[in-house]
C-alpha positions as protocol buffer text, in pm:
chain_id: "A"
residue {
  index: 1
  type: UNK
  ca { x: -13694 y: 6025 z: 10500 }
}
residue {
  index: 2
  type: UNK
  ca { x: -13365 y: 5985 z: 10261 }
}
residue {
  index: 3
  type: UNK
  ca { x: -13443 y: 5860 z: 9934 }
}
residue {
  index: 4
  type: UNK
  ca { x: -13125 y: 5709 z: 9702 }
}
residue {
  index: 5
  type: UNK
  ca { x: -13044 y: 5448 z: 9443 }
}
residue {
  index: 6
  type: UNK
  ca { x: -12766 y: 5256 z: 9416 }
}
residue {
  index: 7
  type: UNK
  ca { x: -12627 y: 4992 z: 9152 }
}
residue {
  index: 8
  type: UNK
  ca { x: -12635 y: 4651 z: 9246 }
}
residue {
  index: 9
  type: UNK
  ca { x: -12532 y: 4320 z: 8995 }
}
residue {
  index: 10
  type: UNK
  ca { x: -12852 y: 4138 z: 8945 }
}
residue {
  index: 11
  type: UNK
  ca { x: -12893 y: 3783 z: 8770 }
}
residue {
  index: 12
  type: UNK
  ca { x: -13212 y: 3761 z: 8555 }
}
residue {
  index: 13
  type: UNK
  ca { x: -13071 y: 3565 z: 8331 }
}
residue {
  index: 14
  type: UNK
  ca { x: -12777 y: 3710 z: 8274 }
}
residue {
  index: 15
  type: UNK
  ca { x: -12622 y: 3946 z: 8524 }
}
residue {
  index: 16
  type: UNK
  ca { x: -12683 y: 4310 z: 8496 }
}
residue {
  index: 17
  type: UNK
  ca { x: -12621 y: 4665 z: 8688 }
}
residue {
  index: 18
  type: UNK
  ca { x: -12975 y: 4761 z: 8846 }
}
residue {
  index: 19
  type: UNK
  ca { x: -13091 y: 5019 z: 9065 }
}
residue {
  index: 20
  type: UNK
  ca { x: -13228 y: 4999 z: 9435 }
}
residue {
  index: 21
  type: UNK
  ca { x: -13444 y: 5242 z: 9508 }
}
residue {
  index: 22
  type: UNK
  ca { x: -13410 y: 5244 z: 9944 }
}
residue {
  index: 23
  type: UNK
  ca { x: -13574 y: 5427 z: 10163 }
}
residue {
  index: 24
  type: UNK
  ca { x: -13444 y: 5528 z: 10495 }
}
residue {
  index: 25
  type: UNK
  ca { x: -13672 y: 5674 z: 10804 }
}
residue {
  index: 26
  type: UNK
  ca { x: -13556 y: 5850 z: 11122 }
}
residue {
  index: 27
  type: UNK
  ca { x: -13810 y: 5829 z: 11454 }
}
residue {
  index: 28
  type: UNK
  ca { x: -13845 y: 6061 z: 11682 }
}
residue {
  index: 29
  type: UNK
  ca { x: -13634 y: 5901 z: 11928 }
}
residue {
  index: 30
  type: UNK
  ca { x: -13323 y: 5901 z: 11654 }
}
residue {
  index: 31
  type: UNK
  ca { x: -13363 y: 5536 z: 11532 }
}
residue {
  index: 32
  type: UNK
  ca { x: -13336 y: 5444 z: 11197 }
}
residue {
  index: 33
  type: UNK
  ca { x: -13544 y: 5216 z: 11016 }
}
residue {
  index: 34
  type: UNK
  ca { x: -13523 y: 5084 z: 10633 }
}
residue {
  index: 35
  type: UNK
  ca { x: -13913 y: 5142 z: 10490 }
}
residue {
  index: 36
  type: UNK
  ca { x: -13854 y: 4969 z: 10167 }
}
residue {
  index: 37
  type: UNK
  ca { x: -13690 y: 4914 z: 9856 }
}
residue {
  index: 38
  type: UNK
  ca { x: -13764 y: 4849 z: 9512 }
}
residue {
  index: 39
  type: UNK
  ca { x: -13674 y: 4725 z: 9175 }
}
residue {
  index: 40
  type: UNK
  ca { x: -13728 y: 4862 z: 8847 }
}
residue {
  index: 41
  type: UNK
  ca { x: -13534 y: 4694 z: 8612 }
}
residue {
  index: 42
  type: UNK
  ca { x: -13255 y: 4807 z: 8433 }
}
residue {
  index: 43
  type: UNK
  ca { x: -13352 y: 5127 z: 8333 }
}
residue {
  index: 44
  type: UNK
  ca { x: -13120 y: 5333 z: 8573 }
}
residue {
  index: 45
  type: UNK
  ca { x: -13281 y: 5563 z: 8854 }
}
residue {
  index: 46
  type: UNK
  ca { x: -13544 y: 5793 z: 8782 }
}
residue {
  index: 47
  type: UNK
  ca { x: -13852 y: 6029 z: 8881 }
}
residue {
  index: 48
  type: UNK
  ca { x: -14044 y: 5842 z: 8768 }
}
residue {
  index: 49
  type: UNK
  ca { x: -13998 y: 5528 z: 8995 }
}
residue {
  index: 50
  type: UNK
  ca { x: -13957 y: 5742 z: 9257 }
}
residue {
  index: 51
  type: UNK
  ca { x: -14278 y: 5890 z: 9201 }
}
residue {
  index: 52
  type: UNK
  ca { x: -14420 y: 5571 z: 9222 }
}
residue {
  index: 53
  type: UNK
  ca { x: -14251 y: 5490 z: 9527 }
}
residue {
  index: 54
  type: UNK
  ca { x: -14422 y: 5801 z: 9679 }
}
residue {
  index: 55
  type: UNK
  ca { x: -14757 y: 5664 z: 9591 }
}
residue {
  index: 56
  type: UNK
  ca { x: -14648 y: 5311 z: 9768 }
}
residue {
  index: 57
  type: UNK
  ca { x: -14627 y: 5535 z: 10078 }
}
residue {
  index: 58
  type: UNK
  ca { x: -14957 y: 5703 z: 10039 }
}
residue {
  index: 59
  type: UNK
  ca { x: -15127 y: 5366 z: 9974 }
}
residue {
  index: 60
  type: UNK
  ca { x: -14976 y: 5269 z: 10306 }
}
residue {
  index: 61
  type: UNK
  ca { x: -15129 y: 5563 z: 10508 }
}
residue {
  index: 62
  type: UNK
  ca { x: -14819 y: 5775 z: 10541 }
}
residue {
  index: 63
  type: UNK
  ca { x: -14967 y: 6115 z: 10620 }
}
residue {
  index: 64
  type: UNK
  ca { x: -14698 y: 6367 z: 10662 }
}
residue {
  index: 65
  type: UNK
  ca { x: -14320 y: 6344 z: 10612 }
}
residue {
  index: 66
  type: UNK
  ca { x: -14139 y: 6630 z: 10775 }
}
residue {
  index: 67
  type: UNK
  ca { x: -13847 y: 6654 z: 10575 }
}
residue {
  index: 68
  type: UNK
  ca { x: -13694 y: 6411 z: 10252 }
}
residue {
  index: 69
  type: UNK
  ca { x: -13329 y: 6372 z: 10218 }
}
residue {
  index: 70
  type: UNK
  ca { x: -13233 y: 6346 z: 9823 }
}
residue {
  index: 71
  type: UNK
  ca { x: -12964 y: 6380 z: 9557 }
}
residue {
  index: 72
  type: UNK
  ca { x: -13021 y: 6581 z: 9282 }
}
residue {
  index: 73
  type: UNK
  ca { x: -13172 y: 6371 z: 9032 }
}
residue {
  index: 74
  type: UNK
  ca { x: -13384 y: 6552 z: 8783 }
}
residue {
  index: 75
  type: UNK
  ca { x: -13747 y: 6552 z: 8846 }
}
residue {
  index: 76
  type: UNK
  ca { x: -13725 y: 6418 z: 9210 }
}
residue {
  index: 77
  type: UNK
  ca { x: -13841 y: 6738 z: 9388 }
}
residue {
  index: 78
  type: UNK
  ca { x: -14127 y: 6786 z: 9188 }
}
residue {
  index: 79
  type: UNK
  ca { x: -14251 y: 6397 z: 9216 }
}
residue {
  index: 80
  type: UNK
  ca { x: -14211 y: 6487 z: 9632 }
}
residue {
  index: 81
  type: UNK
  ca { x: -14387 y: 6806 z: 9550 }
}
residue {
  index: 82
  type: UNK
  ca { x: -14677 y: 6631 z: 9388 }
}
residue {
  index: 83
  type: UNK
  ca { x: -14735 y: 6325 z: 9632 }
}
residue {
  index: 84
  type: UNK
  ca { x: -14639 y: 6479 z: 9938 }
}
residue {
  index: 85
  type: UNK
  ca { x: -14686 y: 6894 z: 9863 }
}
residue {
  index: 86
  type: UNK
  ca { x: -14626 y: 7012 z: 10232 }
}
residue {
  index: 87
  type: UNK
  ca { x: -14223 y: 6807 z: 10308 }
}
residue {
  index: 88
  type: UNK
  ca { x: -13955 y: 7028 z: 10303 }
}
residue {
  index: 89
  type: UNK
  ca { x: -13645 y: 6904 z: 10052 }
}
């Protein structure tokens, strides 16, 4: 699963550089599908969110992800560690 942010210029209101927090899965059969993204306001990227993005996953029955694909943002490896303890990084 690759997990990034990017900026995108968002009008609430006024217009404003937010992050997207996107998820990206590969099947088995080398297909890629886009699993969700979020919005957290205009905070910038962080562990945090993506922690709670995790949890989104859980509460949606994912069991196992093999392997996440991430940047180094501070803080993301251990929010992986803690929701999903057995992926490798």
């Amino acid at each position: 699963m690759f997990l990034d942010g990017t900026f995108f210029f968002i009008r609430r209101g006024k217009t404003a550089k937010e992050p997207v927090y996107i998820t990206l899965g590969i099947k088995p059969d080398g297909r890629r599908e886009i699993l969700g993204f979020w919005l957290f306001g205009a905070e910038g990227e962080s562990a945090q969110n993506w922690e709670e993005v995790l949890e989104d996953f859980k509460l949606r029955r994912v069991q196992r992800v093999r392997i996440f694909i991430i940047d180094d943002l501070p803080g993301l490896e251990e929010a992986i560690k803690k929701i999903f303890p057995e992926a490798d990084r």
